[in-house]
C-alpha positions in Angstrom: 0.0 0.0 0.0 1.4 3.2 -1.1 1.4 5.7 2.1 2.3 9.4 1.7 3.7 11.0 4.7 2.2 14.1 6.4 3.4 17.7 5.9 3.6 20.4 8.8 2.7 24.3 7.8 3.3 27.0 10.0 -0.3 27.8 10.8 -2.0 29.9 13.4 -6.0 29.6 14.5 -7.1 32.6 15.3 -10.3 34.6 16.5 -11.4 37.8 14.6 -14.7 39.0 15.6 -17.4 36.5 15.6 -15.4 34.4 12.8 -12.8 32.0 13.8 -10.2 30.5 10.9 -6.3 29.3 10.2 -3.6 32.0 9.2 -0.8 31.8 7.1 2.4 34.1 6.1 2.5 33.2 2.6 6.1 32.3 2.7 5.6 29.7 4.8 3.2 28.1 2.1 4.8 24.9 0.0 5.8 26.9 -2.9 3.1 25.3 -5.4 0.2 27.5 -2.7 2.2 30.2 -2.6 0.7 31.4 -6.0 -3.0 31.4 -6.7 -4.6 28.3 -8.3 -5.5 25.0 -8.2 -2.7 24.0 -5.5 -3.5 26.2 -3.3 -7.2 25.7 -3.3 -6.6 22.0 -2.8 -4.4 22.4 0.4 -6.9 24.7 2.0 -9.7 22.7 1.4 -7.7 19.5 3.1 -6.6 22.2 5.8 -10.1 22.9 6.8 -11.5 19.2 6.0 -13.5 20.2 3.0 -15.7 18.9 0.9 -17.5 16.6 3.6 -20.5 14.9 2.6 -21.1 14.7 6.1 -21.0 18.8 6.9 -18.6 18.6 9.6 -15.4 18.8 9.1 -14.1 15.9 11.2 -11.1 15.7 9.5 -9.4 19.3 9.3 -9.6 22.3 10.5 -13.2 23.8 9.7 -15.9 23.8 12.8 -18.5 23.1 10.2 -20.0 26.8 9.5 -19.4 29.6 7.3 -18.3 31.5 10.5 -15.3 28.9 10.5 -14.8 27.5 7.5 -11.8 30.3 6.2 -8.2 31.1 5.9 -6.4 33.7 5.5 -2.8 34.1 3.7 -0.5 37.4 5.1 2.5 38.8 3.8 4.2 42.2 3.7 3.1 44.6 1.6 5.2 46.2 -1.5 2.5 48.8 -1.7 3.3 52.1 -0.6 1.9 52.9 2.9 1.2 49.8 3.5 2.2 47.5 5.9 0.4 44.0 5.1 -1.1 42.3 2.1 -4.3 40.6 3.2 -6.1 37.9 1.3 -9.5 36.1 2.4 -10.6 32.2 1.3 -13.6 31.4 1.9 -13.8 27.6 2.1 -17.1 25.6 1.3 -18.3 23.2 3.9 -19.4 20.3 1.3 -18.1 21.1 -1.9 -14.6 21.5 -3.0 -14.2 24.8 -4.0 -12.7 28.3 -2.4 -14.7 31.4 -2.5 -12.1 34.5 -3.5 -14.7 36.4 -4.5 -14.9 38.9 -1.1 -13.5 40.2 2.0 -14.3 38.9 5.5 -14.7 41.9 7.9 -14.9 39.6 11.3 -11.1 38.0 10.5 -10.2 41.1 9.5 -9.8 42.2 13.0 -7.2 39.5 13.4 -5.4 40.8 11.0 -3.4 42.9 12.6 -2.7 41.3 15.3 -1.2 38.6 13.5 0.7 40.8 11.3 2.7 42.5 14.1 3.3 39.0 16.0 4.9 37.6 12.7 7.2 40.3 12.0 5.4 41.5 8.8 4.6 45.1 10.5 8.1 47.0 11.1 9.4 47.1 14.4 9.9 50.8 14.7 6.0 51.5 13.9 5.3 49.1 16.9 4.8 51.1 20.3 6.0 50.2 23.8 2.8 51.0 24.7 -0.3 52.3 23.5 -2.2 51.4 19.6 -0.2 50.2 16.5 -1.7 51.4 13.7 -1.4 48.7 10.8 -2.1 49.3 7.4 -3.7 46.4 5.4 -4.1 46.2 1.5 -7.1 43.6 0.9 -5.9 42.3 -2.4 -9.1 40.9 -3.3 -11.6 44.5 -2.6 -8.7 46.5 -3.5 -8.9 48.6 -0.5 -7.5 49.8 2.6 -8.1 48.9 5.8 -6.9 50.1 9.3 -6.6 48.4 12.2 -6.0 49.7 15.5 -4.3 47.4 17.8 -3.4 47.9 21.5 -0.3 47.1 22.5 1.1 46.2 26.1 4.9 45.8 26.4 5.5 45.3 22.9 3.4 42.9 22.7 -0.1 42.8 20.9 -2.7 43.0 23.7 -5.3 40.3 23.3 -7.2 40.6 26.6 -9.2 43.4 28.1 -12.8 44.3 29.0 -14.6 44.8 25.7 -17.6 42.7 24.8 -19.0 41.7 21.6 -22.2 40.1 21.3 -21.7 36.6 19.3 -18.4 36.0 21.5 -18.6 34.3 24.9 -15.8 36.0 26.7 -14.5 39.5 26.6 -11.3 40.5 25.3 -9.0 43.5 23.9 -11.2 46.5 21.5 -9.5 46.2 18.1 -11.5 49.5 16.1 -11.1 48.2 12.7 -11.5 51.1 9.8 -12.7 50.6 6.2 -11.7 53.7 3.8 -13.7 54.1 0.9 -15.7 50.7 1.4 -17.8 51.2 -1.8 -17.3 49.7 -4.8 -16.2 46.5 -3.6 -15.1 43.5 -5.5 -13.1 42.8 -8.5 -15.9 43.7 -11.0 -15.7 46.9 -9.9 -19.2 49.0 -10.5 -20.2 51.8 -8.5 -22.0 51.6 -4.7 -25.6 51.3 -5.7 -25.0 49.1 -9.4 -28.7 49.3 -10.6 -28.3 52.7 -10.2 -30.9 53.0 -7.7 -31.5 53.4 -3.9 -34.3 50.7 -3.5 -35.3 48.6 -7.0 -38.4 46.1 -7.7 -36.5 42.6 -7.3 -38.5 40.0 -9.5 -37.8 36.6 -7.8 -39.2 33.6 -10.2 -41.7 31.9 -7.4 -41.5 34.3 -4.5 -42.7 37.6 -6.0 -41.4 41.1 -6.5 -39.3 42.3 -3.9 -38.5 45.7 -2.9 -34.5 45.7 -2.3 -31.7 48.0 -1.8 -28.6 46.2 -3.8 -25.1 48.2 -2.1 -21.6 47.2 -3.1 -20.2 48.6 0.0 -18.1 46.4 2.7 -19.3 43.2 0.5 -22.1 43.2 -2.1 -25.2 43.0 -0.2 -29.1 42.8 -1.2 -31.5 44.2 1.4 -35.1 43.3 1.6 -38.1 44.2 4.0 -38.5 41.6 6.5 -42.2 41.7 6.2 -42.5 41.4 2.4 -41.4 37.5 3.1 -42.7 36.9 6.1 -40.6 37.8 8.5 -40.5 40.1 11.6 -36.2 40.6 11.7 -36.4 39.2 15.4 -35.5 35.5 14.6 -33.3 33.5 15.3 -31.0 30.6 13.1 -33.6 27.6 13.9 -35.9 29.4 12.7 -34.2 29.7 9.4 -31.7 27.2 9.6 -33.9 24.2 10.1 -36.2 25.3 7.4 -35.4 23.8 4.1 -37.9 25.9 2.0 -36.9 29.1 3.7 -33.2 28.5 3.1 -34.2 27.6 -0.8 -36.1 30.8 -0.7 -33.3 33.1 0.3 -30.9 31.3 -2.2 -33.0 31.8 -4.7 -33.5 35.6 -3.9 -29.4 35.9 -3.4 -29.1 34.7 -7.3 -31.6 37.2 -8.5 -30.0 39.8 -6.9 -26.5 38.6 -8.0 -27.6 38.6 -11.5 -29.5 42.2 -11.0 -26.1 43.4 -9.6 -24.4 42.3 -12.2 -22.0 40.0 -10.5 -23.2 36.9 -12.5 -24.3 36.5 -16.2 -26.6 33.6 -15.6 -28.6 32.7 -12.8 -27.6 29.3 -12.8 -23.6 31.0 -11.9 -24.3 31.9 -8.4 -24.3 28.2 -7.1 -20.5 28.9 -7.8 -20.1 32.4 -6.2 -21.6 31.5 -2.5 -19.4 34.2 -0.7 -21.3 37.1 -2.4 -23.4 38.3 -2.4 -25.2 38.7 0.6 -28.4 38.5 1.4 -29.9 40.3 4.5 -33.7 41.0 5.9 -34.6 44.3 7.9 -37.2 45.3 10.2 -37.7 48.1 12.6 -36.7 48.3 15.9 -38.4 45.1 18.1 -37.5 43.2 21.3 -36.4 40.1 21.5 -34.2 37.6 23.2 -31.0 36.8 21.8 -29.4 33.4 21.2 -27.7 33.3 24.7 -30.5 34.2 26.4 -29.8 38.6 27.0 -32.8 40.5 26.5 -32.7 43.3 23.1 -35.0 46.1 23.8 -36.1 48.5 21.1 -35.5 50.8 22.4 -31.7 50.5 22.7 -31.6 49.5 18.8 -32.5 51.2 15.4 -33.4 48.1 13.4 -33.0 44.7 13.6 -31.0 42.8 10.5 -30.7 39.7 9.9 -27.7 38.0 7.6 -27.5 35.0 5.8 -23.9 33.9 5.1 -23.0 30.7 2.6 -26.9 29.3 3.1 -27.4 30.0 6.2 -28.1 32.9 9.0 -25.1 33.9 10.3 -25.7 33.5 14.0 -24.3 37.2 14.5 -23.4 39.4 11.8 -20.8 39.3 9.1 -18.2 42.0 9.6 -18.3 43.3 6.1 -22.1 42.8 5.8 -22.0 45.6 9.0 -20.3 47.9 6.9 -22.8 47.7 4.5 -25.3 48.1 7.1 -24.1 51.0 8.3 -23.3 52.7 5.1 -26.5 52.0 4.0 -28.3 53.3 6.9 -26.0 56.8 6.5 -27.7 57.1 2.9 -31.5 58.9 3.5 -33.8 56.4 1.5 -32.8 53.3 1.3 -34.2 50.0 2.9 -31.8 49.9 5.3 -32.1 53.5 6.4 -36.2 53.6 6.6 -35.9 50.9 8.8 -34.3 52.7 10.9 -36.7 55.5 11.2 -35.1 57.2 7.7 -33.1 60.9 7.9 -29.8 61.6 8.2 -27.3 59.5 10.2 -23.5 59.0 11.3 -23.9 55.8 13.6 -26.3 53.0 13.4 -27.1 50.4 16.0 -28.6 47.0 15.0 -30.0 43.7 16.1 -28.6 40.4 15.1 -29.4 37.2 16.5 -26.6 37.4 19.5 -27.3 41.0 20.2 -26.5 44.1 19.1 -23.4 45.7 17.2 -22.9 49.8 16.4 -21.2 50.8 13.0 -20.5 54.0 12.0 -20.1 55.7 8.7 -20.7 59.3 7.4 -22.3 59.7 3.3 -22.3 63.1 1.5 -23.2 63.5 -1.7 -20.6 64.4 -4.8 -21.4 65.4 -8.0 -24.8 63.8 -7.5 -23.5 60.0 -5.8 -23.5 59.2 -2.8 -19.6 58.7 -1.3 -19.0 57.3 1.9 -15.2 57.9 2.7 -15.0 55.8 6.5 -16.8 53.0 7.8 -15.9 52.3 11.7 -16.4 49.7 13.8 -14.9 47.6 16.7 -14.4 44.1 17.5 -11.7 41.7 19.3 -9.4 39.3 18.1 -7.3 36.5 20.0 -4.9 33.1 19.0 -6.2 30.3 20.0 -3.4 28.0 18.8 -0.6 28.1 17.2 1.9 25.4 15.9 1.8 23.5 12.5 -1.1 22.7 10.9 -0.6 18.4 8.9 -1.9 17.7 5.4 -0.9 14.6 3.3 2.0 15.3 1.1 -0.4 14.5 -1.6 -3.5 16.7 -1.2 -2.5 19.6 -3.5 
């Protein structure tokens, strides 16, 4: 019997937001991954344990979710003012393919983090004490992001007092910021690609949906809550366990792909699971949250809920907050009526953990809508780190 013997890859699981998944420096890659392609899908998807026909990921390094099902390759960055190259891999649970297509906003906060610990932000911009400001080029969005990350003694600080909903146990703030989060992806397009603040959606067997379609964070479609039956308090079982209702918002994810202009044929998205999103809103309404705490209305402005590779996220996607709150900034659209409509800086919304605030300020130029920041904070923390084994013949 022919037996190939294991490798060992310098590897680090990590924490970012609510989103858990394994980091690389791209250097440290067997030099067939360290380019994109076929190798280097191959090794992730036997990193994580994917495809499993099963859905659990027994055998890698995946917890069987789209909240930790990814990777992440880091090196430094030749671009100017820039201190890290960041690229995202979105790894399918039971099929044997890697999403590229977006940005993940949770693990981004990790990003940092890992960069200073692994040498790839230069020692003289890192601080005794205080916040290291580390610049990160996401190769994918073509954008910058900045991460503010506290540092105690040289050392990245992972521990402290701030709470995120969606994370059991409190750790350091890490206030991640996206600059010029519109027009996201590699097809470009502008932040509203139909052109329009809120567009009839015609979904084949649902209806004609109102939605709000914004390329800002990651390519998001909005729709009303109520318009599918919804009231934006639930929680994943209630989605989750539903067969018909997860077919429904798949099917309403590949209209709005194709209205977006992200896919030529309908029949394409089945291939593109990353992006876009697809979210529901409501108004403000109480509810209790997955571990129990109690949301009151009147400490939110809506309530959104997120689906995330098939199913609701059980918090919220990182990018899919930016969007939020750059849609809500932006008087009109589905997002921002939800939330009582008018002008706003800061938005606070309900997912199924809790609550989360996002900023971001819109003005309008020459007629479009620009947004210039979005803000927000989470934590990140390394859980292990080590070598990471794959058979010497799985890529």
């Amino acid at each position: 019997m022919l037996r190939v013997p294991q490798i060992k890859i310098p590897a680090t699981y990590m924490r970012g937001g609510t989103s858990k998944g394994v980091f690389f420096k791209l250097s440290d890659l067997p030099e067939a991954a360290q380019v994109p392609g076929e190798a280097r899908d191959k090794l992730l998807l036997r990193v994580i344990g994917s495809p499993d026909p099963y859905g659990a990921q027994i055998d890698g390094m995946g917890g069987a979710t789209s909240s930790t099902s990814k990777t992440v390759i880091l090196s430094k960055s030749n671009k100017a003012d820039h201190d890290v190259d960041y690229r995202f891999g979105q790894v399918s649970i039971d099929k044997a393919f890697v999403d590229w297509s977006g940005n993940c906003g949770n693990l981004t906060a990790a990003v940092g983090s890992f960069a200073i610990s692994n040498g790839l932000v230069d020692a003289a911009r890192v601080p005794q004490d205080g916040i290291c400001i580390v610049r990160i080029w996401q190769t994918q969005i073509n954008k910058t992001i900045i991460a503010h990350v506290p540092i105690t003694d040289g050392q990245v600080q992972e521990t402290g007092d701030f709470e995120l909903d969606g994370v059991t146990f409190p750790a350091a703030e890490v206030q991640i910021e996206f600059l010029d989060p519109a027009e996201e992806g590699d097809e470009g397009g502008s932040m509203f690609p139909t052109g329009n603040l809120v567009d009839d959606l015609e979904v084949p067997g649902i209806g004609t949906l109102k939605a709000t379609m914004i390329n800002a964070g990651i390519p998001t479609v909005f729709i009303k809550a109520e318009e599918i039956g919804y009231t934006g308090t639930e929680l994943r079982e209630a989605i989750n366990t539903s067969p018909e209702a997860l077919l429904k918002f798949e099917t309403i994810r590949a209209y709005g792909a194709l209205r977006m202009g992200l896919i030529k044929d309908v029949s394409e998205a089945a291939k593109r699971q990353h992006t876009p999103k697809v979210a529901f809103v409501a108004p403000p309404a109480s509810y209790l949250s997955s571990s129990g705490k109690q949301v009151n209305a009147e400490d939110i402005d809506l309530n959104v809920r997120a689906l995330s590779m098939g199913k609701l996220h059980h918090a919220m996607m990182g990018t899919a907050a930016v969007a939020i709150g750059t849609a809500a900034a932006i008087p009109g659209t589905l997002v921002n009526l939800a939330a009582g409509g008018g002008e706003r800086e800061a938005v606070r919304f309900g997912h199924p953990s809790g609550s989360l605030r996002v900023g971001a300020a819109a003005v309008k130029e020459n007629g479009q809508w620009v947004v210039k920041k979005a803000i927000m904070s989470r934590s990140a923390r390394v859980l292990m780190e080590g070598w990471v084994r794959v058979p010497g013949d799985s890529f």
